[in-house]
N, C-alpha and C positions, 0 to 999 in steps of 0.2 A: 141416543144423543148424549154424548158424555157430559161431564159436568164440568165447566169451564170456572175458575177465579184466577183473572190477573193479577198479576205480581205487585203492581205498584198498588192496588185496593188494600191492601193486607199491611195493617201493622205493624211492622217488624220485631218489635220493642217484647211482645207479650199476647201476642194474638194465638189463641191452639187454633189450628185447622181440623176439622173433627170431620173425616168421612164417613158417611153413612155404613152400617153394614150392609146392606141392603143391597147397596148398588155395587155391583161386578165390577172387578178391578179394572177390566180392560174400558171400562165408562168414567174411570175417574182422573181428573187432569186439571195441575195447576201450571197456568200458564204466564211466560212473561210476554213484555214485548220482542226480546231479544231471540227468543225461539221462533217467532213468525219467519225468520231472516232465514232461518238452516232446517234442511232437515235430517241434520244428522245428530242421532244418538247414540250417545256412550254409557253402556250401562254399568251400574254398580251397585251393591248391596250393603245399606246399614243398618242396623238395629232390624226392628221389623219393618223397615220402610225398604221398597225396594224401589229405584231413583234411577233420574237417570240425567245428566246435566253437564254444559258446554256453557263455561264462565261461571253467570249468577244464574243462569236459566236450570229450572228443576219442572221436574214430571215425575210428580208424587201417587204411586200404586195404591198404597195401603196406608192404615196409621193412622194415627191421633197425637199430635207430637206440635209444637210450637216451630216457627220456620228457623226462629232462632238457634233452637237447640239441633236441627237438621242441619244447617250451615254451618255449626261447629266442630261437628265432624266430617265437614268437608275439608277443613282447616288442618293444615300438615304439620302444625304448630302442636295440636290439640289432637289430632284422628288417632284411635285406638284400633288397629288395627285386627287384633283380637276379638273386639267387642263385634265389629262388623263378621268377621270369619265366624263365629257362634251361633250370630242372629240368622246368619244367611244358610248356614244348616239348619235351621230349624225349621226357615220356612221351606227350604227344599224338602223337609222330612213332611212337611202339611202335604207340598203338590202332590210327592209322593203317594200319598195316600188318600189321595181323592180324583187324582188323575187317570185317563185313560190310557194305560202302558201296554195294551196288548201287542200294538208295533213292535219292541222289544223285547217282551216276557215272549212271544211267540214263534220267535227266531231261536230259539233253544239252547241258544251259545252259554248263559250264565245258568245255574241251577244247583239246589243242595242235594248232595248226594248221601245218604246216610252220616254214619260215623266212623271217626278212626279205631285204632286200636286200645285211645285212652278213654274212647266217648265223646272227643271232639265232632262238631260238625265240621263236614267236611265240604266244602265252595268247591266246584267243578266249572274253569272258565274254556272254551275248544274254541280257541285263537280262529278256525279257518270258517268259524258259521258267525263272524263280529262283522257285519259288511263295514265296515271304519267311512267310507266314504260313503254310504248309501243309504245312512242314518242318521235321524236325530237324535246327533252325541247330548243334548239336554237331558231327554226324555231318557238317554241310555245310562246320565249319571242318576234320573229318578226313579229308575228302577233298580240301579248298584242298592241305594241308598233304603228302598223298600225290602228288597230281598235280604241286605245284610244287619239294615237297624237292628233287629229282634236277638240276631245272632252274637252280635260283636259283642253283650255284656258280658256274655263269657269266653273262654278261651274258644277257639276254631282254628283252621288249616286252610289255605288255597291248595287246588288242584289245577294247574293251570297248564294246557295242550296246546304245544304249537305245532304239532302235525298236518303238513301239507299248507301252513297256512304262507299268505303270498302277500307283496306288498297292499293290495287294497284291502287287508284286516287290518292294518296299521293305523294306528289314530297317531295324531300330531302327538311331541313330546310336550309341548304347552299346553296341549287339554290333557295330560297325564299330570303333568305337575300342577293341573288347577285343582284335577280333582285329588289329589295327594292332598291340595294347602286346604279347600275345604272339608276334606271328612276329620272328625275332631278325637278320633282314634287314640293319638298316639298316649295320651293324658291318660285316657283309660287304664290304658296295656302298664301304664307305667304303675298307677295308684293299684293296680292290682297286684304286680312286683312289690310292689313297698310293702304290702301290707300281709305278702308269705314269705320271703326274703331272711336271711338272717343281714339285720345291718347295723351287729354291735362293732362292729371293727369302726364306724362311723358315729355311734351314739354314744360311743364308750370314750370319745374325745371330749363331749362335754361341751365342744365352742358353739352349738345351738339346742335351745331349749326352751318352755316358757316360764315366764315369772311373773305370776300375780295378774293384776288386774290396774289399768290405770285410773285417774280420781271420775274417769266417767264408765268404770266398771267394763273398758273393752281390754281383751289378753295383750297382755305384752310378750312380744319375742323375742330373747335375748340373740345376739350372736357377739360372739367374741372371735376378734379377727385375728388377735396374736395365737389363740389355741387350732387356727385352721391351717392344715397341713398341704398346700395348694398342688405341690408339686410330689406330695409323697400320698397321695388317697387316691384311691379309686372315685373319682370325680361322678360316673355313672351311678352307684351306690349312695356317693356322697345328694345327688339328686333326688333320690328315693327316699331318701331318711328325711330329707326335707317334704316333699309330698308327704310323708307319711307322719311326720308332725304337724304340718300346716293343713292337711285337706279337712278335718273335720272342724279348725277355728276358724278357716278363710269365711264360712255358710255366715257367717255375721260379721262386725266390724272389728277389727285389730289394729294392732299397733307395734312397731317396731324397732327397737335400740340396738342400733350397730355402737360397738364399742371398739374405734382404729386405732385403741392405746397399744402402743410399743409396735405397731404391726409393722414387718417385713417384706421384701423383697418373697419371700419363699411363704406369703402365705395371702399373695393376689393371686386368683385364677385369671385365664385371658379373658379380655372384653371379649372374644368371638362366643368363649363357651357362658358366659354372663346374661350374653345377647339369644344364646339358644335357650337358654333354660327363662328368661321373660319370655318370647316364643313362645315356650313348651306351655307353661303356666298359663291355666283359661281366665277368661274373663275377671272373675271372683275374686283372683286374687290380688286383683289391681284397684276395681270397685270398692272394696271392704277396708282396704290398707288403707286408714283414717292418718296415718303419718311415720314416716320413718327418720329418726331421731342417730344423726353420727354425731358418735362424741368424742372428743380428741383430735379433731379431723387433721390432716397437715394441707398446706396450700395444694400439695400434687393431688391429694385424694377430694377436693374440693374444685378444682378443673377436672379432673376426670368424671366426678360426680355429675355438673354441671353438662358433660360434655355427653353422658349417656343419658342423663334424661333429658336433653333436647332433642338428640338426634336418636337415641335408640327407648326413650320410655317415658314420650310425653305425656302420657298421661298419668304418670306418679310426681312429675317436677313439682308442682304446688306443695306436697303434702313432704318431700325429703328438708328438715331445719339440721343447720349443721350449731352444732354448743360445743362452747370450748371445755366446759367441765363439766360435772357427775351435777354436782347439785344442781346448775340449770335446768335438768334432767328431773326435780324433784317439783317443778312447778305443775306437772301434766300425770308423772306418776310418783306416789307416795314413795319415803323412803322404805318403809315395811315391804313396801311392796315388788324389791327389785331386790334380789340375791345377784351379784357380781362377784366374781374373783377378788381375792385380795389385792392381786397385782395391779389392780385400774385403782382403787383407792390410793392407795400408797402411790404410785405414782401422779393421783390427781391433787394429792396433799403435797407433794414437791413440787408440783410445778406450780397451782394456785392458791397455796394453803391450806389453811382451814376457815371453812363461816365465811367464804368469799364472798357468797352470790344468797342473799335471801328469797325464799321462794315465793312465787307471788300465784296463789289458788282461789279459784271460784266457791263462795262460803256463803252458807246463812246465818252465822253467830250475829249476836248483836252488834258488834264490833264496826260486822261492815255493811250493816244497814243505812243505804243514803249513800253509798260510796258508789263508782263507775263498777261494771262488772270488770274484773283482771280477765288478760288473755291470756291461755294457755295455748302452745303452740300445738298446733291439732287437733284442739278442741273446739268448739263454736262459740 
């Protein structure tokens, strides 16, 4: 008998729903009234909750999670989509390994075959033994997922035979590009490039690096936009140098000062390749990034800003503050603490002097004992 709570009993405000572990997913069920009506389900995966829900109505599998925080990333305002693509590998990787796949492991079609000639493993897929129609393509992606986890941290090869095979080995192109958008591969293959790669033609520019530590001791990332070459770099490279800077600070909290002083026409990359590289970039590095800081902004780069994080990267809009100068800048991180180019000072002393903007930091001197705490923008 599964375990039923109505929708309107619950709290909304602040209530956790804690499901037992005990009791099997397929027994566990929160119900509204508006599900009595239909019975049709759409399913979807977020975090470790796997969901599934028509309007307000939800049908919660797993988890320990507030209803609040579940509805929020239902929210198209708010939903990370990343974050769900991550979660939802992972629990495919649990089925995987506790499910019963002999259906597919038994049909012969996928299998590893030795090694190549460098010591690569080598994946063997014979396109004509995939019955495509005469399987659970599920169970077919949790055993991709079983056979290849182990492998993919290192380099490998597909073998892949289409000999004799006929239209009913064919799976839909939408279950090939679901399983594309969920295996979380590409990150890998990439942080692995970065990190054997020669990418001084890229680091030897200097327009991204880090600098110090801000007054709540997380890295700052510099990037200077007038020194990025948009239309003259290898953009691919250019990716890799930044994985290969940020993968090891993303593991904890950061912070990040864009500098759009003097920036040009020839040194924006397109929104498309903008939009592929958040894409590319897992979870971590959207969780962790405590605020990102444009200074000099102009009104265009401030509607475009605006204009990508509603619709292509809601879930960093809260945390991007645009400051019209450098010292603004010194309220969050110390001035010791930020190595810039000459060219942003001197151009920030023409346009708004000097000693414009006095900094306002969170202190325990005696000074400001009894005083409100100051806000720092992306600090708490």
């Amino acid at each position: 008998m599964a375990q039923m709570v109505a929708m309107e009993s619950i709290d909304l405000n602040d209530t956790t729903v804690t499901i037992p572990a005990e009791l099997p997913e397929e027994q566990i069920h929160i119900e509204t009234a508006e599900e009595r009506t239909t019975e049709t389900y759409c399913p979807d995966a977020i975090g470790h909750v796997l969901a599934t829900h028509i309007g307000k109505r939800t049908r919660i599998l797993d988890g320990s999670f507030t209803y609040v925080e579940l509805m929020k990333h239902y929210s198209s305002s708010l939903d990370d989509p990343d974050w769900q693509k991550e979660n939802l590998y992972e629990r495919l990787l649990r089925r995987a390994k506790t499910e019963d796949l002999s259906e597919v492991s038994g049909i012969g079609c996928l299998y590893q075959s030795g090694v190549d000639r460098l010591g690569r493993p080598v994946i063997v897929f014979c396109g004509k033994w995939f019955p495509a129609h005469n399987i659970d393509l599920e169970k077919a992606l949790l055993y991709l997922i079983y056979l290849l986890d182990p492998i993919v941290k290192g380099d490998y090869v597909i073998a892949y035979f289409h000999t004799l095979t006929g239209s009913n080995n064919y799976p839909s192109l939408q279950w090939l590009k679901d399983v594309y958008s969920i295996l979380p591969y590409k990150y890998e293959r990439l942080l692995r490039r970065a990190k054997t790669e020669d990418l001084s033609e890229v680091s030897g520019i200097g327009c991204l690096y880090q600098s110090g530590v801000d007054r709540l001791g997380r890295p700052v990332i510099v990037f200077c936009g007038k020194w990025f070459p948009a239309h003259n770099i290898d953009l691919e490279k250019a990716l890799l140098y930044l994985i290969y800077l940020l993968d090891p600070i993303v593991k904890g909290d950061y912070v990040i000062a864009y500098f759009h002083t003097l920036t040009g026409s020839n040194n924006y990359p397109s929104l498309q390749w903008l939009k592929d590289v958040y894409s590319i970039l897992p979870y971590k590095y959207k969780k962790n990034l405590k605020a990102f800081y444009i200074v000099h902004p102009t009104f265009w780069t401030k509607m475009m800003t605006w204009w990508f994080t509603t619709f292509m990267a809601p879930a960093i809009k809260t945390k991007v503050h645009s400051l019209p100068g450098v010292e603004h800048l010194y309220s969050a991180i110390a001035k010791d603490q930020l190595e810039i180019p000459a060219y942003i000072t001197e151009y920030d002393m023409a346009t708004n002097g000097i000693h414009y903007f006095q900094p306002v930091t969170n202190t325990s001197s005696p000074a400001s004992k009894g005083s409100p705490p100051l806000a720092i923008p992306g600090c708490p």
